[in-house]
N, C-alpha and C positions, 0 to 999 in steps of 0.2 A: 504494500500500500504506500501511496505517494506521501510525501511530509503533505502535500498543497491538502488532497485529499482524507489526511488524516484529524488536522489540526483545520478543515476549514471552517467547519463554528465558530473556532477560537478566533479567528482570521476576521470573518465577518460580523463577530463581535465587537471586536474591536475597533475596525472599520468603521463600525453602525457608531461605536461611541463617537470616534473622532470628526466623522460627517457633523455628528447633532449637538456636539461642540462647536465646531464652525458654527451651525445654522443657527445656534441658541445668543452666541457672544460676537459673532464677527457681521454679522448682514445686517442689511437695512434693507425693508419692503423697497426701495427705491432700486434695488439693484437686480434687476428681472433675472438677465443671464446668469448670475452667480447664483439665485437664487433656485433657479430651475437647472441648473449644473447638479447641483446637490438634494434638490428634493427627486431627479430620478435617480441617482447616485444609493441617496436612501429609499427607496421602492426595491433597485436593485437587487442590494440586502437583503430587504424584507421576503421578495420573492424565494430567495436562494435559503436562506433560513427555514423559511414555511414546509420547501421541498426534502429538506433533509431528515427524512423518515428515523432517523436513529435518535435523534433529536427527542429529549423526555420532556413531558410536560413541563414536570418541575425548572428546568432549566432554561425555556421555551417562558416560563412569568417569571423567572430568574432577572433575564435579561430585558423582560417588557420593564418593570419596577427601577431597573440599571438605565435605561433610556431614559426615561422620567424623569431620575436625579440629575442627569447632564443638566437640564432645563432649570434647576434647584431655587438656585439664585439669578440666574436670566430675567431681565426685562423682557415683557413681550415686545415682538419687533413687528408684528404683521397687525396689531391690534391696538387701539387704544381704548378698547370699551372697558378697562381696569379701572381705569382714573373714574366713571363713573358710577362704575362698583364700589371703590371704594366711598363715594360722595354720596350716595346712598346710604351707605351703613352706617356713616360716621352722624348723618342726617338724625338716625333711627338712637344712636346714642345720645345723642343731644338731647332725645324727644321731640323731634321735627318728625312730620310724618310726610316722604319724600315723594308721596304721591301727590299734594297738594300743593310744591313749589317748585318752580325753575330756577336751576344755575344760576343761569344768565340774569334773571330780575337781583338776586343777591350781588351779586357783581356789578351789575349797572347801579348800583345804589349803597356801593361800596360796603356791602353788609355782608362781614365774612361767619358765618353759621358755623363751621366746622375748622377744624385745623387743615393749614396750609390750601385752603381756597383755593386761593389763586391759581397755585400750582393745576389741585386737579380741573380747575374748568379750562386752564390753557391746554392741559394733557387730552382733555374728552374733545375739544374742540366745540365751537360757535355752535355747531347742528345738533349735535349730541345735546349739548347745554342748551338750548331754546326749545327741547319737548321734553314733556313729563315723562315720568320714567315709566317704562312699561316691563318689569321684572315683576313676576308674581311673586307672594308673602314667603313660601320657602325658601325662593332665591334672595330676598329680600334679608332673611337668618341669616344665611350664607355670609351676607354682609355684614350684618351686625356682629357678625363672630369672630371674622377680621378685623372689624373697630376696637373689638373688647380686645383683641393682644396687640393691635397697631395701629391705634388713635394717633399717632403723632408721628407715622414712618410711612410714606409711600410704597418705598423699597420694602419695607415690614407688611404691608397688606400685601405686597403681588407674593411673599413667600408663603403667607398664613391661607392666601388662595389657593395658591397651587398644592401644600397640602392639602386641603381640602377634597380637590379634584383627585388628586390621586388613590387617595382612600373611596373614593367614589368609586374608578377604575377597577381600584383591586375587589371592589365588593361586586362589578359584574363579574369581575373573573371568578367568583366564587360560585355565585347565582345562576352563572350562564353556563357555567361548567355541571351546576346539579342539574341543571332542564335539558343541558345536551345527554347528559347520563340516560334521563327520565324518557326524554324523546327516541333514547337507542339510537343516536346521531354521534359522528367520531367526534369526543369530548376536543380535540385541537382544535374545530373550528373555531373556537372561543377566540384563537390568535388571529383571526382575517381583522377581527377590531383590533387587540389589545397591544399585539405589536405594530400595528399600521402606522407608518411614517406621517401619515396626515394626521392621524388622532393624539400622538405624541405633543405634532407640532402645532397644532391646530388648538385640540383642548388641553394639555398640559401647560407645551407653551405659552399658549398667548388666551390662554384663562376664559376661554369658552363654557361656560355652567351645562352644557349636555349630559358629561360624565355623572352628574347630579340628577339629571333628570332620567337619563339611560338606567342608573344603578334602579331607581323605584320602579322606572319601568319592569325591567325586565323579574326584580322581585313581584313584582304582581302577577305576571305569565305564568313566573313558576310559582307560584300560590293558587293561584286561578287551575294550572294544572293540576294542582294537590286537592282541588275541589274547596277549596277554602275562602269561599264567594269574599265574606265580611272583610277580611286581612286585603283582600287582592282590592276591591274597592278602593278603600283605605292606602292604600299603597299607588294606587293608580291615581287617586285622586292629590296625593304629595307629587306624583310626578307633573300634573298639570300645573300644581302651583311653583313649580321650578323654571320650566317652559309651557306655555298654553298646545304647544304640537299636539298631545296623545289625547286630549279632546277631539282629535280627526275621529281617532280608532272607537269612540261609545258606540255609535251604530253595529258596529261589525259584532259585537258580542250577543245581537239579537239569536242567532240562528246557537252558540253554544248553549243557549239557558232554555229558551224556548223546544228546538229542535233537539235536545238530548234531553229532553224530561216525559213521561210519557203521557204526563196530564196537560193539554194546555195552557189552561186555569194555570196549574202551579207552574209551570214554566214561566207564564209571564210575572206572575208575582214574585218570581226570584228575580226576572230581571227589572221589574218596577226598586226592588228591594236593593241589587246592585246599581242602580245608574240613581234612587233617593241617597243612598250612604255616599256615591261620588261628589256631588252636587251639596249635601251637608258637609257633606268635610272641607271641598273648596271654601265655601261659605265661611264657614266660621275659621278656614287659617288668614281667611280675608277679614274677621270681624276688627280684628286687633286695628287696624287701616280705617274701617269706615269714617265717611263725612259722607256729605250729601255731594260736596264736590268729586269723588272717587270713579264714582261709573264715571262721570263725561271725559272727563281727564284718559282716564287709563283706555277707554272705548279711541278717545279723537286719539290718543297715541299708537295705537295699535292701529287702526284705521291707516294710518300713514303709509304702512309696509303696503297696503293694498292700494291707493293712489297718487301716492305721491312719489316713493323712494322704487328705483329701479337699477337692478346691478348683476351681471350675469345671468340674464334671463332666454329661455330660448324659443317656444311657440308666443310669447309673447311681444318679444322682437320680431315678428314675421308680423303679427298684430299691429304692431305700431306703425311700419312700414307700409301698409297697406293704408290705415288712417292719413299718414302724410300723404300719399300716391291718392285719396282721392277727399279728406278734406283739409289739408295743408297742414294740419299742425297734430301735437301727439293727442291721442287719446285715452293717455291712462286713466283718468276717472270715469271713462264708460268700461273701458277693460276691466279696471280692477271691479268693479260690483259683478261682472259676469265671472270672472273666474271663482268667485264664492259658489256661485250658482253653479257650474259645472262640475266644482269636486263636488258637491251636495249629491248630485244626479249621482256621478260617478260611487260615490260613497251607496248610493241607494242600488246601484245593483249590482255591487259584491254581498251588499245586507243581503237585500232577497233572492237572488239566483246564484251565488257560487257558495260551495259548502263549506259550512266556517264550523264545523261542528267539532274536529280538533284541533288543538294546540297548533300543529304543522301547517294545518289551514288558516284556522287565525292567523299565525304570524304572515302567511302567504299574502295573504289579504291587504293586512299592516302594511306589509311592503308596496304592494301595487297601489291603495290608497293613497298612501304620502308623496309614492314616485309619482303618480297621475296631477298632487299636487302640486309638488316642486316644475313639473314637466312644462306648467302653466305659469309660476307666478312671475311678477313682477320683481320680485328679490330674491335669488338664488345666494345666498352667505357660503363662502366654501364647508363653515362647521356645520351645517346644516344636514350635511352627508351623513354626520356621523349615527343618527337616526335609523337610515337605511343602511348601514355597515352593520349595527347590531342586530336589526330583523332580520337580515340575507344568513346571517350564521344558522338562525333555526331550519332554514332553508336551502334547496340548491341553486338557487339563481345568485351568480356574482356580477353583476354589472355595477354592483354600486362601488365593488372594488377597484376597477376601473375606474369608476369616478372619482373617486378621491385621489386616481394618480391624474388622469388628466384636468383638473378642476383646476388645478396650479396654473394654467393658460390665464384664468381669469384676474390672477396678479400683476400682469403688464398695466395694466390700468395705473397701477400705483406707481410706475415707472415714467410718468407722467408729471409733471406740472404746470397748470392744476392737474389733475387725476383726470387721464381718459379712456375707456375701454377702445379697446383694437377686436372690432367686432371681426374682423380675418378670424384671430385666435379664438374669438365665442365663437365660432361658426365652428372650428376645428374641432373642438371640444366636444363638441352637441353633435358633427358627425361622426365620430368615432364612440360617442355614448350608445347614438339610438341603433347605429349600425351593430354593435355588443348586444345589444339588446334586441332589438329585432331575431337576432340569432338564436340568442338566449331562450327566449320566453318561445318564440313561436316555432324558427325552423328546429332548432335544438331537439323541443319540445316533442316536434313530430318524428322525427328519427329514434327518441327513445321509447316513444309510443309503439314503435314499430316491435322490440325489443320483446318475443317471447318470454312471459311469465317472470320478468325481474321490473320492477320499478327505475325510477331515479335514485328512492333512496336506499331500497336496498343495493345497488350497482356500488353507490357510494359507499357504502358500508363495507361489502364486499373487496372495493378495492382499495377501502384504507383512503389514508388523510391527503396523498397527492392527487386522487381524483377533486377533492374537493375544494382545492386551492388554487385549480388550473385557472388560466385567463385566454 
């Protein structure tokens, strides 16, 4: 056996450190080419790691936790939505309740609320600071927990974050590993997220709260599969108050409560009983926040993502284009109220016609759900993926892994001043996504249908963890 051959984990460990070193301490979002040197540099890796079947698990979240730490002490470089994390939290310390002020009105009126002001409203920037904050009340802890060890340290909140998130990580790697067990699925898919070069850099580095909302998520799937309606509600309903996304997936749970009970009647009353417990619980982790100001605020902010703000978007940019080509100017506020209405439709018929009645289908669902919504909106975020990285692991479709390595195209933008997208490289993206994908889902699909008396997932099972990681 070769030295290259013998020691190449060691090789590509090491490697993967010194990459995410660079990428953590050396780059600036301004620097596109260096930046995309090293983020397929680290895919690379990543691919060649995933394939190496001798590879133990233990040593496979060894290395994901090893990665992490690179990041430790790193400022985020690709982000600045920290500064208003922390402005937030430190808000909530004070007893400001930061849903009912702007930055910007304290600044323009030289009224510094929090420690080091200045700093953070110069760090979030003008736009960030001129709308109300839209992080629901779990995300909103998140903050305050940061204030309570580093009220008075900038540099001290991005570290007390990133712990945060990382313990977030290691609890799906926990959780995702028991439902892969449970599903009879190869427990390594866990790594398509957890060692993923985007999820490191994306939510460790630059302090994206997903890994917070992923961890409750996916503890509710595996509770929900342990038939544990009350916990999984409850768990589901912390993930919504982390990010508002898995509010997409209520619907889709009609056909497991209803269509696996053999009473009607009781089926529905378990799901009136599931989707009342979500709904309370949101409720009251929002009581702490109310005013009567709160809905319009937090509604007009959130509202924004659907008419005003547009950045990496793909059927949507075909949208806009066609508005210009015949009434001269954009139309994202008649686009964004229809693209509600489409995922709505779309959402209503995976509810009623596609079978959600296991665990493997549900997540199936999840996935096509969010993908049919991202595929649509007006703001595509590159951490936004990280949603669809963790559903594809309960599943065999990988195209979202794909996507989180081509999505780095949509960085050029930042290469820019002011900041401008190179719609070349969104075009690139989106056709190498949907061409994956079209593969994927349909011809794929038909060829293994063909397949005498084995499924997908028994095939996968069958052939072990580098069926499952192929691209």
């Amino acid at each position: 056996m070769s030295f290259l051959k013998k020691y190449s984990s060691i090789i590509l460990t090491f490697v993967s450190v010194v990459l995410y070193f660079l990428f953590a301490y050396t780059i600036e979002r301004t620097e596109f080419n260096k930046l995309l040197f090293l983020w397929i540099s680290l895919f690379t890796c990543y691919f060649a790691l995933l394939r190496d079947k001798e590879l133990s698990f233990a040593y496979l979240a060894g290395i994901a936790v090893l990665f992490r730490f690179v990041f430790f002490f790193a400022t985020p470089n690709l982000s600045q939505d920290f500064y208003r994390f922390t402005w937030d939290g430190r808000m909530i310390l004070e007893g400001l309740n930061p849903y009912l002020s702007l930055p910007q009105t304290f600044i323009e009126q030289n009224n510094y609320p929090v420690n080091q002001a200045k700093e953070l409203y110069e760090g979030m920037g003008t736009l960030n600071g001129s709308h109300y904050t839209n992080y629901p009340p779990v995300n909103q802890l998140c903050f305050l927990i940061t204030a309570l060890f580093a009220k008075n340290s900038i540099f001290g909140s991005v570290v007390v974050m990133r712990v945060l998130i990382i313990l977030a990580d290691i609890g799906i790697l926990y959780f995702g590993k028991k439902l892969l067990e449970r599903l009879q699925l190869p427990v390594k898919n866990i790594f398509l997220y957890i060692l993923n070069p985007f999820v490191i850099i994306e939510l460790t580095g630059n302090l994206h709260f997903e890994p917070v909302m992923l961890f409750f998520l996916v503890w509710s799937i595996y509770t929900l599969h342990k038939q544990k309606w009350f916990l999984a509600a409850i768990l589901l309903a912390c993930s919504v108050s982390v990010k508002l996304i898995p509010l997409l997936f209520l619907p889709l749970f009609f056909q497991w409560f209803v269509k696996n009970d053999f009473s009607l009647l009781k089926g529905l009353k378990k799901l009136a009983f599931f989707y009342g417990t979500v709904v309370l619980t949101i409720i009251l982790l929002f009581l702490p926040f109310y005013s009567p100001e709160l809905i319009s605020n937090y509604t007009n902010s959130v509202g924004l993502w659907f008419k005003n703000f547009e950045f990496n978007a793909s059927f949507y940019y075909l949208a806009r284009e066609i508005g210009y080509l015949f009434r001269g100017y954009n139309e994202i506020a008649i686009i964004g109220k229809i693209i509600p209405i489409l995922t709505v439709c779309f959402l209503l018929i995976l509810t009623f016609f596609k079978k959600n009645k296991s665990t493997k289908q549900l997540t199936v669902s999840m996935l096509f759900a969010l993908s049919f919504y991202y595929f649509l909106t007006t703001t595509m975020h590159p951490w936004y993926i990280a949603t669809l990285l963790i559903l594809s692991v309960f599943t065999q479709y990988r195209y979202a892994v794909l996507w989180s390595l081509v999505v780095i195209l949509s960085y050029q933008a930042y290469a820019n001043s002011p900041w401008k997208e190179n719609l070349w490289l969104i075009t690139l993206e989106y056709i190498i996504l949907y061409t994956y994908f079209i593969w994927e889902v349909f011809i794929k699909k038909k060829t293994h249908s063909k397949l005498s008396g084995k499924n997908c997932y028994e095939k996968e099972k069958e052939s072990g963890f580098k069926t499952t990681v192929q691209i």
